[in-house]
PDB file of N, CA, C and O in Angstrom:
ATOM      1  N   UNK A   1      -1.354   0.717   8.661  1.00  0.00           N
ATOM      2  CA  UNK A   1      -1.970  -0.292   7.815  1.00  0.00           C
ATOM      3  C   UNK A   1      -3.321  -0.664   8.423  1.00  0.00           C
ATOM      4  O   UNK A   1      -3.429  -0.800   9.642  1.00  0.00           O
ATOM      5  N   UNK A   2      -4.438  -0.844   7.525  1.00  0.00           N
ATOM      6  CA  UNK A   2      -5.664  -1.149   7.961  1.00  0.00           C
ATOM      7  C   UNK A   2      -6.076  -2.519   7.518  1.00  0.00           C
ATOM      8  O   UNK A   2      -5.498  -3.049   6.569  1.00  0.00           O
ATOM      9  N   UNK A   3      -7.290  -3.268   8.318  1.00  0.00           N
ATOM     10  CA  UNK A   3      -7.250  -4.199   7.722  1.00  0.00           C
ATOM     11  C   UNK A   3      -7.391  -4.810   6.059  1.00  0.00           C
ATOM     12  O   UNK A   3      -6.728  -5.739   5.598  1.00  0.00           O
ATOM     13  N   UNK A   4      -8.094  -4.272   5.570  1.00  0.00           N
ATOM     14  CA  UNK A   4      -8.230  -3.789   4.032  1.00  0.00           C
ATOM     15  C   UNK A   4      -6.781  -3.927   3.310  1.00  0.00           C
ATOM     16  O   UNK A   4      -6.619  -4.901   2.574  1.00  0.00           O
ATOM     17  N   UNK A   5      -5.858  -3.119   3.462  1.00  0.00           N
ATOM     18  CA  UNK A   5      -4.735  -3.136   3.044  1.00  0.00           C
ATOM     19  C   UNK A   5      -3.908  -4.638   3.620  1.00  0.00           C
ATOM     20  O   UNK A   5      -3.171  -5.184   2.799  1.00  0.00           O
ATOM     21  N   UNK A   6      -4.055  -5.325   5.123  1.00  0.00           N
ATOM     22  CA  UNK A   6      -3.282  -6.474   5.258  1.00  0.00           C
ATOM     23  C   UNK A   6      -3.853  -7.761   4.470  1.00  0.00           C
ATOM     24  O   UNK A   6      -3.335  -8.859   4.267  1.00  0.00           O
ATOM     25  N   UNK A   7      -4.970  -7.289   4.140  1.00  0.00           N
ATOM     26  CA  UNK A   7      -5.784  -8.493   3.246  1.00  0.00           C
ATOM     27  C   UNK A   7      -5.480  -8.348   2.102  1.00  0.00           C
ATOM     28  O   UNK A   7      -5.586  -9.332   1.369  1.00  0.00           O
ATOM     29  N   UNK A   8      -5.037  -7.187   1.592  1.00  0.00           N
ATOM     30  CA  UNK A   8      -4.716  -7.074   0.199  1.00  0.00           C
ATOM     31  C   UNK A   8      -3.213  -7.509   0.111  1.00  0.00           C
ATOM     32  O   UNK A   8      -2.900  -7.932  -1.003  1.00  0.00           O
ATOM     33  N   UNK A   9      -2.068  -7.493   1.195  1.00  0.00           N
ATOM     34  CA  UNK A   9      -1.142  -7.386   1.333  1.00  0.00           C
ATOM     35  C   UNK A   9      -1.304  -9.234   1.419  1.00  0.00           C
ATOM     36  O   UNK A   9      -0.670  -9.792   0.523  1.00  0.00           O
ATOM     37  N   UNK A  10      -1.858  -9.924   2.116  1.00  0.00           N
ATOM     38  CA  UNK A  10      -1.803 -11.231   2.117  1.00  0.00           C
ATOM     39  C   UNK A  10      -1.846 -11.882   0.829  1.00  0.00           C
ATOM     40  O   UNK A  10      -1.162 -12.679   0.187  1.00  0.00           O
ATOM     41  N   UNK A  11      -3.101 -11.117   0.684  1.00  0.00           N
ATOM     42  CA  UNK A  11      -3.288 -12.419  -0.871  1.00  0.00           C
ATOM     43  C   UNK A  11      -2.127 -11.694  -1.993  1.00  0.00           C
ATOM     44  O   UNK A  11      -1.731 -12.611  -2.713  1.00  0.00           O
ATOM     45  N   UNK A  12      -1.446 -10.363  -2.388  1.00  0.00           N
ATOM     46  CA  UNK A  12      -0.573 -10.134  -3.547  1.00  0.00           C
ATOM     47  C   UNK A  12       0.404 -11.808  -3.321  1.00  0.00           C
ATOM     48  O   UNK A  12       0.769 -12.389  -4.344  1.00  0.00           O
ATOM     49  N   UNK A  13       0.795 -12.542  -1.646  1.00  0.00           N
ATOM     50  CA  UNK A  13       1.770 -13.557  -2.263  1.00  0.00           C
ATOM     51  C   UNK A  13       0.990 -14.869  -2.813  1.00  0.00           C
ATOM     52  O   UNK A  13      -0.216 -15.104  -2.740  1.00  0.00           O
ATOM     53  N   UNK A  14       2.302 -15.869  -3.541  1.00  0.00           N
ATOM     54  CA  UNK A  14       1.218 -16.825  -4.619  1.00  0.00           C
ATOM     55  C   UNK A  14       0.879 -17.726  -3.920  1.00  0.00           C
ATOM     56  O   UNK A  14       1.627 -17.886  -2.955  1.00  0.00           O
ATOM     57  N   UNK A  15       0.225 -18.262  -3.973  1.00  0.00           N
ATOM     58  CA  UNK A  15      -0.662 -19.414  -3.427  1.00  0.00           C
ATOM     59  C   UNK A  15      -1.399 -19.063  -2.195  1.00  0.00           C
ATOM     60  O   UNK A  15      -1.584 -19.920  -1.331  1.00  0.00           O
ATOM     61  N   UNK A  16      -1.818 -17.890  -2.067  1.00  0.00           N
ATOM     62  CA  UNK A  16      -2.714 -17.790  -0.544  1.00  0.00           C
ATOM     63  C   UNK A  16      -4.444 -17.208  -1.162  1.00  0.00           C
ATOM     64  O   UNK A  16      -4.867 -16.313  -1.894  1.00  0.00           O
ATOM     65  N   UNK A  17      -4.850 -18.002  -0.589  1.00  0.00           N
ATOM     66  CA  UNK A  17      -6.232 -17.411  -0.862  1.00  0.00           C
ATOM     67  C   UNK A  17      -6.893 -17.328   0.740  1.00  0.00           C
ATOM     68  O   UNK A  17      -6.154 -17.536   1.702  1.00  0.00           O
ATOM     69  N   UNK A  18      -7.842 -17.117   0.860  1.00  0.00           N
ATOM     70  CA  UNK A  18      -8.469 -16.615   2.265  1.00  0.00           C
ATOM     71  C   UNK A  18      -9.770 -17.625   1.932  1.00  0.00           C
ATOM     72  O   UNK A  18     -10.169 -18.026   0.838  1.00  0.00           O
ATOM     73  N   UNK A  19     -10.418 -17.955   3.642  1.00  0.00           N
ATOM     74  CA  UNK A  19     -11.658 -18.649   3.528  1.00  0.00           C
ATOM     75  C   UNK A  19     -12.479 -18.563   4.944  1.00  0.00           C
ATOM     76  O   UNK A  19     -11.763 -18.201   5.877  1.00  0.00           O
ATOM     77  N   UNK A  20     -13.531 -18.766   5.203  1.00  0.00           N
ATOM     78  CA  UNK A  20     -13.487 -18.853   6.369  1.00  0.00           C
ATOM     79  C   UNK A  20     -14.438 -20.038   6.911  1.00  0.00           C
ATOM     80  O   UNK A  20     -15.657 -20.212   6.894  1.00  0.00           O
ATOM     81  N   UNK A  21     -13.343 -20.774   7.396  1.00  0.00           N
ATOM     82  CA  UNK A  21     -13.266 -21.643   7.925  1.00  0.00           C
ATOM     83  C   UNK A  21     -14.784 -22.435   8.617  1.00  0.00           C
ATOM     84  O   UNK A  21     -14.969 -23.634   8.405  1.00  0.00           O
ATOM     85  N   UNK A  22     -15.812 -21.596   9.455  1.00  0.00           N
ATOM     86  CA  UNK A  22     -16.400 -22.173  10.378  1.00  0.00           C
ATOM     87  C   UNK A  22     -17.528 -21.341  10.196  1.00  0.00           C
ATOM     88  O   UNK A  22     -17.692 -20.334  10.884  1.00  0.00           O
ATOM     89  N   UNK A  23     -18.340 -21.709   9.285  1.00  0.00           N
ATOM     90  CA  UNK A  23     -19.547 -21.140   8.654  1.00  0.00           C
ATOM     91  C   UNK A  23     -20.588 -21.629   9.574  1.00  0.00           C
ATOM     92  O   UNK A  23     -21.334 -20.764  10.031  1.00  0.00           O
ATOM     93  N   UNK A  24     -20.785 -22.872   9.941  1.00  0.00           N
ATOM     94  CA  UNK A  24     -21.950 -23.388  10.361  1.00  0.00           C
ATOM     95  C   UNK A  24     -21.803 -23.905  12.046  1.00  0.00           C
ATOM     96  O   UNK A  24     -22.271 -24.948  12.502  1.00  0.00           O
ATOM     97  N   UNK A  25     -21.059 -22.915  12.765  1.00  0.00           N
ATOM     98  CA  UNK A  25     -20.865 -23.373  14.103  1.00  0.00           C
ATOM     99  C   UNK A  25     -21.583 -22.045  15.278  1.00  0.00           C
ATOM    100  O   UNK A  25     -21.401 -20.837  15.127  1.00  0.00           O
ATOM    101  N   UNK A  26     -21.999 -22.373  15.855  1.00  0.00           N
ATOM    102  CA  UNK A  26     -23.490 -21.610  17.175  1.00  0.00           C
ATOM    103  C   UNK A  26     -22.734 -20.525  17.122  1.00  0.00           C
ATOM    104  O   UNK A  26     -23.387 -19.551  16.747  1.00  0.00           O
ATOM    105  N   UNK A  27     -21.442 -20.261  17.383  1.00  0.00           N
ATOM    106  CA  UNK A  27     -20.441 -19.068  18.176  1.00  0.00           C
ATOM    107  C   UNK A  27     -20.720 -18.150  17.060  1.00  0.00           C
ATOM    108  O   UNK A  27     -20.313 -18.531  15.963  1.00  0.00           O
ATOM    109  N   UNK A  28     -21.458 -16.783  17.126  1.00  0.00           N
ATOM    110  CA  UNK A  28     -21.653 -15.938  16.329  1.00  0.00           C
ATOM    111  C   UNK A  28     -20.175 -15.061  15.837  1.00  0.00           C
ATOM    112  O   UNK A  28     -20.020 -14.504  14.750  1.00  0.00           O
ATOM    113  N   UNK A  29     -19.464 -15.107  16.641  1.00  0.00           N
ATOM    114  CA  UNK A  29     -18.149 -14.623  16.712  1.00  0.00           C
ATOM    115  C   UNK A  29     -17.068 -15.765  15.774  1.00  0.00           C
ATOM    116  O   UNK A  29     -16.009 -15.279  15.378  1.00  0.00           O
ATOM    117  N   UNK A  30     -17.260 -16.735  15.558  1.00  0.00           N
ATOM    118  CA  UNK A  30     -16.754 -17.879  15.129  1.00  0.00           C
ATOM    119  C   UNK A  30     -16.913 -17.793  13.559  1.00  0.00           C
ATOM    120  O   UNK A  30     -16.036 -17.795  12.696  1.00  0.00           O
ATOM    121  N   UNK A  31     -17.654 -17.752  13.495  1.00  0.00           N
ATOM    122  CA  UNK A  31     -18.423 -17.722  12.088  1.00  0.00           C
ATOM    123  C   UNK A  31     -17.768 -16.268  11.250  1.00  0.00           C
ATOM    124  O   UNK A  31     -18.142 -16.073  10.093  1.00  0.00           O
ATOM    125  N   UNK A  32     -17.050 -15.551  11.732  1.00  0.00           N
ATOM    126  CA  UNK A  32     -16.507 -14.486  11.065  1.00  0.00           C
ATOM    127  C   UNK A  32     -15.245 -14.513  11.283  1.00  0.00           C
ATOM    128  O   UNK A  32     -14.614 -13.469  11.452  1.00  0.00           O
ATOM    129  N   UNK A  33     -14.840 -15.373  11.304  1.00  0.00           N
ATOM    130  CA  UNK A  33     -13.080 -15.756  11.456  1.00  0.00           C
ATOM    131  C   UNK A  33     -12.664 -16.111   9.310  1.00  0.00           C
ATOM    132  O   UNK A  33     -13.060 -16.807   8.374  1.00  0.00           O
ATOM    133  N   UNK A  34     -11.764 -15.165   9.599  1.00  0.00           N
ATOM    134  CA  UNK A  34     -11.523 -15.064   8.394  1.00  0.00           C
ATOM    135  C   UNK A  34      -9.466 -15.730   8.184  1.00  0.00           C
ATOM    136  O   UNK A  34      -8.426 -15.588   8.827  1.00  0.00           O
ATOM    137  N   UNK A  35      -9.795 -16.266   7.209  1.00  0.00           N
ATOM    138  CA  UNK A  35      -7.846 -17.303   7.755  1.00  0.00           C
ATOM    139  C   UNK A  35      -7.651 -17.309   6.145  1.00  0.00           C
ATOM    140  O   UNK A  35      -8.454 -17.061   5.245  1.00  0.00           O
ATOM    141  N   UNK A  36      -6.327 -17.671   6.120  1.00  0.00           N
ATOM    142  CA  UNK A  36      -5.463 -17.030   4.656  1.00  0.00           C
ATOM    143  C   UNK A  36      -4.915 -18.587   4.604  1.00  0.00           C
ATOM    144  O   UNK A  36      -4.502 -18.987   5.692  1.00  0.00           O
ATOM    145  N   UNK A  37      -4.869 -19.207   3.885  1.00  0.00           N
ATOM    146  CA  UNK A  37      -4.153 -20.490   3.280  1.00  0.00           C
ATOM    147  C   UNK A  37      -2.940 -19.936   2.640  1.00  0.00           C
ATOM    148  O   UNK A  37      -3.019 -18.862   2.043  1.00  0.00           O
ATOM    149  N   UNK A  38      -1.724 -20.641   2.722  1.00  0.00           N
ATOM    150  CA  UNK A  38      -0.537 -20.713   1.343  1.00  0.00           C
ATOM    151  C   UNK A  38      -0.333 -22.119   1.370  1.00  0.00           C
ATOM    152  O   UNK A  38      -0.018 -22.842   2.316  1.00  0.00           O
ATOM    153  N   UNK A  39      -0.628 -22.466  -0.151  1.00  0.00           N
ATOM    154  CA  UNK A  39      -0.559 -24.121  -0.523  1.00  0.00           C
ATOM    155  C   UNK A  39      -1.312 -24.374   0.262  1.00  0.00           C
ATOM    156  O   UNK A  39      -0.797 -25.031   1.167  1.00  0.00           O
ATOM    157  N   UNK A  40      -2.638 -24.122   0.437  1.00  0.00           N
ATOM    158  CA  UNK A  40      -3.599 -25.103   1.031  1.00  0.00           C
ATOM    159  C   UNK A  40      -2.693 -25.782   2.745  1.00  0.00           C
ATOM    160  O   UNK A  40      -2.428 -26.844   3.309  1.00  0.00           O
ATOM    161  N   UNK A  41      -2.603 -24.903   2.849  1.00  0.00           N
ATOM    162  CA  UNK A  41      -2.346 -25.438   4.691  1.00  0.00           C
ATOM    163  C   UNK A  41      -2.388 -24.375   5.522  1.00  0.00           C
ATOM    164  O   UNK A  41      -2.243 -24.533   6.734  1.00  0.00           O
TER     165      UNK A  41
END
């Protein structure tokens, strides 16, 4: 499984959408953190 496929594999369940979190923080590495919500938590 690649990442492509676990992202696709995340969001098929209901209520998860993806976001990422920490757009506007110095850590260049930070800023590409990518996180999956179900029901908003």
């Amino acid at each position: 499984m690649n990442i492509e496929e676990f992202r696709e594999y995340c969001l098929s369940f209901k209520g998860v959408h993806e976001k990422m979190p920490f757009p506007n923080v110095p850590d260049k590495y930070s800023r590409d953190v990518l996180c999956f919500y179900v029901a908003d938590k």
